[in-house]
N, C-alpha and C positions, 0 to 999 in steps of 0.2 A: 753044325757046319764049321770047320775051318776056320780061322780069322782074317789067311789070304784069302777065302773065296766069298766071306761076308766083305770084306773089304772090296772085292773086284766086282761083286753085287752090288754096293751103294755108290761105289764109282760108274758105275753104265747105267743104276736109277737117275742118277745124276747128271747125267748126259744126255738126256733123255726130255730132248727138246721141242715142242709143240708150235712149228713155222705158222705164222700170222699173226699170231695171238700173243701179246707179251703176257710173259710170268714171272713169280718172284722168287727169286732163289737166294731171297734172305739179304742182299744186297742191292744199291741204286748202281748209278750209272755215273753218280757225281765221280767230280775230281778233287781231290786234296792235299797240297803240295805247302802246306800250313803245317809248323811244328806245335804251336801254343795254342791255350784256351783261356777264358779266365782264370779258370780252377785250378791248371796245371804249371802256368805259365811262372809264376814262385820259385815253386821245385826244381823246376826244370832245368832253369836257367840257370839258381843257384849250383845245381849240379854239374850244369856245363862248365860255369867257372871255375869248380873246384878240382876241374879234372885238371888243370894247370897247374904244375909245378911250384909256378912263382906265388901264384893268390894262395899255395899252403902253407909256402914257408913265410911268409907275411904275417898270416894270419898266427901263426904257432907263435912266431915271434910277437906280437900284438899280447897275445893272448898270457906267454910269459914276462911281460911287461905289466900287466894287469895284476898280475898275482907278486912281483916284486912290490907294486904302490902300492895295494891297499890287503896287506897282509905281511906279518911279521918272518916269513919263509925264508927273505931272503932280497936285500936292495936292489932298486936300480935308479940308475943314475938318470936314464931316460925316458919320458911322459910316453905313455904307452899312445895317446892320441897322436904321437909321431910318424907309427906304424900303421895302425890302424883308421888314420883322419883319410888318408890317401888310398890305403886299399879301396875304403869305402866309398870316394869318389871314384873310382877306376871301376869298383862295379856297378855302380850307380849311371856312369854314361856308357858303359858294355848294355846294361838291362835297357835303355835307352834305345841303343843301337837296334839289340832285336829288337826289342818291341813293336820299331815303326818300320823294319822289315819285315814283320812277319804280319801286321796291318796291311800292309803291302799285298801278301802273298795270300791273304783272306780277299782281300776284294778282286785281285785275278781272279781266284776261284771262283767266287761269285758270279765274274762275268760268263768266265767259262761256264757253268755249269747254269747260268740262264740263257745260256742261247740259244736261239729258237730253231728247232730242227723240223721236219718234214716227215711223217710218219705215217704210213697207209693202214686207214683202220674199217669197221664194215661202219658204215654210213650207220645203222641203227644204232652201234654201240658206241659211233664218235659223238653225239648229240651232245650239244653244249660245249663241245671246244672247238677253239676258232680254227676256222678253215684257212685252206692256203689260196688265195684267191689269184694269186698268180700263175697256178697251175690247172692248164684246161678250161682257162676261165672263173675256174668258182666252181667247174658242175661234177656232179661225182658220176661216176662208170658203173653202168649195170654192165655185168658179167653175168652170161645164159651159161646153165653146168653143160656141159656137153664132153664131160670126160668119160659118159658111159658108166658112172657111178649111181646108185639107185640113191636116192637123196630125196628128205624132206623139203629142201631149199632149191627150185630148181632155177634160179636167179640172186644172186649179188648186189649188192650197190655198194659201191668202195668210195671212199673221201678219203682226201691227202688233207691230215690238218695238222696243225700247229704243235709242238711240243717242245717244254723246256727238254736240255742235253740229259739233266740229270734222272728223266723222268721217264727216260728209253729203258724198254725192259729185253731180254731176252727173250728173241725169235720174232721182232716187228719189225718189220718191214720199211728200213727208214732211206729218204731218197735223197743223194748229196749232189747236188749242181754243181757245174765246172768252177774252180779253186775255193773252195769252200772247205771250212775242215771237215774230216772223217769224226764224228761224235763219239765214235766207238768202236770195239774190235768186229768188226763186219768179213761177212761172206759175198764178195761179187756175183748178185744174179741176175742182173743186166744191166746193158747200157747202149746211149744211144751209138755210139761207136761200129764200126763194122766188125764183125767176130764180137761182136763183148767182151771187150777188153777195155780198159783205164788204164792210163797213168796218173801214180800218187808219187808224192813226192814227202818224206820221212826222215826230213830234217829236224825235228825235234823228238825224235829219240834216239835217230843212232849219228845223227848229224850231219849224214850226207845230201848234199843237193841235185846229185841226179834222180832224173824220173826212173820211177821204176813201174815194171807193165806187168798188169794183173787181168787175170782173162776169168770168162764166165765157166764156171765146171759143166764138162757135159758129165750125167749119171746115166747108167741104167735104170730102165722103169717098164713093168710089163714083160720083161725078159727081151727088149731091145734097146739099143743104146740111145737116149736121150739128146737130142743136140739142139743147142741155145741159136736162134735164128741166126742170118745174119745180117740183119739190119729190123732196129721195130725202134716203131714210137715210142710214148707214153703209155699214149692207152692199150697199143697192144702187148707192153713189159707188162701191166697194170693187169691187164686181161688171163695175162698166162701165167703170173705168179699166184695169182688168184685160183686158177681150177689146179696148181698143184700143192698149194694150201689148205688148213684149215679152216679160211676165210670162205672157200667156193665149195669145200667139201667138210663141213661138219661134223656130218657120224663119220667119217673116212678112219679108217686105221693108220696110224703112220708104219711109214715102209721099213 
């Protein structure tokens, strides 16, 4: 085979995404907007400093001060500690600096990346994590299959429970209340709104504060055109992402 058609082959295995069910494709969901680490933080910084100009010629000069005092090479007149006393404080409250910056930007993360999102999973496999008890009460949604699929499963129970940000996998079904953040790069597949449409608002990445309007996709399905209601609850968004999931249809083939 080719190297562009093995290439074009592991790009559409990879694409190759199973809706209801999250999966791992080798990465979390976390965020990380931290440059340091213990291990690195050394190196690092020393490296960022060194990329200046001034801390080189400092340093050189320091460093040829050093080898005039304590070596017969060649005098000098001036205490290399004159050069070098000051560099050393200048990187000393520079390392500083970062340091409790980027403390800083580890504990955002942290927050970001615990926060509690909402994620629809089949009641049997969500056992043991906390439920979202504000939603529908606490009780979770039997869904009857009735999509005409022959199925071992001819019933559902779906629970909306609890999940850290970072812990959202690819293809689960996660549900965002009005001005809440978006957890994650998401597909709109319903809302309470009329037509299925949201406005998000995507000021922290391109910096704009107008809303912007995002509508539900209608698809093909069956060889006719698929269209998103125009007005559903909970339960019945709940109900109808379910029988065109893996959630409501098991053995189902994806389309």
């Amino acid at each position: 085979m080719p190297p562009n058609e093995k290439k074009a082959k592991n790009e559409d295995e990879l694409r190759s995404i199973t809706v209801g069910i999250g999966e791992d494709f080798g990465c979390d969901n976390s965020v990380r907007t931290s440059k340091y680490t213990l291990l690195n933080f050394l190196p690092i910084a020393f490296s960022e400093q060194f990329r200046r100009v001034g801390n080189i010629f400092f340093l050189c000069m320091g460093f040829l001060m050093l080898i005039g005092a304590y070596t017969n090479l060649f005098e000098t007149a001036v205490s290399p500690f004159t050069t070098l006393g000051p560099l050393a404080i200048v990187l000393l409250i520079s390392f500083v600096q970062e340091g409790v910056t980027d403390l800083r930007r580890h504990r955002a993360d942290r927050l970001t990346n615990m926060y509690k999102c909402v994620v629809m999973y089949d009641a049997f496999a969500a056992q043991g994590l906390e439920k979202a008890e504000t939603l529908l009460n606490g009780e979770d949604v039997v869904v009857e299959n009735d999509s005409g699929i022959d199925t071992n499963s001819p019933r559902t129970t779906i629970s909306y429970n609890i999940c850290k940000r970072a812990d959202i996998m690819v293809g689960n079904f996660v549900l965002v209340r009005n001005r809440e953040m978006v957890p994650a790069d998401m597909v709109l597949l319903a809302s309470s709104v009329d037509g299925g449409s949201a406005y998000i608002e995507t000021s922290s990445i391109d910096g704009e504060t107008n809303l912007k309007l995002r509508t539900c996709p209608n698809y093909a399905s069956a060889g006719s055109e698929y269209k998103v209601p125009k007005s559903e609850t909970l339960e019945m968004a709940t109900k109808r992402l379910t029988r065109l999931s893996v959630l409501g249809v098991p053995e189902g083939l994806p389309a």
